[in-house]
C-alpha angles and dihedrals in degrees: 000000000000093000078069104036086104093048089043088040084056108037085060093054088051094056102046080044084065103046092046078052093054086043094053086043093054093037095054095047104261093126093045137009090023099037100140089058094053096085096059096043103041095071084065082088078081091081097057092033088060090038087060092050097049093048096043076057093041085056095041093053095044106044104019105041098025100250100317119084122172128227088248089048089049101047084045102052092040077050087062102048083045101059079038093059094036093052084051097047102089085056093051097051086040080059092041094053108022097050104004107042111359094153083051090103099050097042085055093044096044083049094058106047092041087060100040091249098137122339117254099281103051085048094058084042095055107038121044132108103263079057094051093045096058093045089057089051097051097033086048097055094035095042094038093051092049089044085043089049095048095038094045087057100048086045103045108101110182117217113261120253124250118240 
């Protein structure tokens, strides 16, 4: 257990990132009064969730592999974080809308039927919260394994050759 406890230690701050992140959308507006905008700003959660990654393999590399860490020791460990964070995805979009933005569905709903986007049944279709769940299954481990291969690349440090 302790050869996991980074990747356990930063799973967990990924997933209360994100929901700090759901809390700050639905605080500034984005789930309600500024719905349409919610699709294009919501993908800025790409800069924390990489931050977390880069610094989960900061602290790996650091503290775990005494400043050296490999391409292959980064992607698994990022691996790691990332089953972490998609086994725990179904709790976290339980918390987001069940707690944080539980009118989240309707107000979506109610955006894109207003605006012609799609008629009333598409839009339950689309947007409920079994769809969303298995879009944060699948968006957490293919999203997690592309973020663990690039970060893994800009952290390694390989050790340094003797003369």
């Amino acid at each position: 257990m302790k050869t996991f406890s980074i990747e356990i230690k930063w799973a967990l701050v990924f997933v209360v990132m994100t929901l700090v992140w759901m809390c700050f959308e639905k605080l500034i507006g984005l789930h309600d009064q500024y719905i349409e905008k919610h699709a294009t700003y919501t993908n800025l959660i790409a800069v924390p969730a990489i931050a977390v990654y880069v610094f989960a393999l900061l602290d790996k590399r650091d503290n775990y592999y005494a400043g050296y860490l490999t391409w292959k020791e980064g992607f698994i460990s990022s691996l790691i974080i990332t089953a972490i964070v998609t086994v725990l995805s179904p709790l976290t979009q339980f918390i987001t809308f069940r707690f944080i933005t539980p009118q989240y569905f309707k107000a979506v709903i109610g955006f894109a039927t207003s605006t012609g986007l799609m008629n009333r049944a598409d839009a339950e279709a689309q947007f409920n919260f079994n769809n969303y769940l298995v879009q944060g299954l699948i968006g957490s481990a293919v999203m997690g394994a592309v973020t663990a291969a690039v970060v893994a690349l800009f952290v390694k440090r390989a050790k340094k050759k003797a003369l």
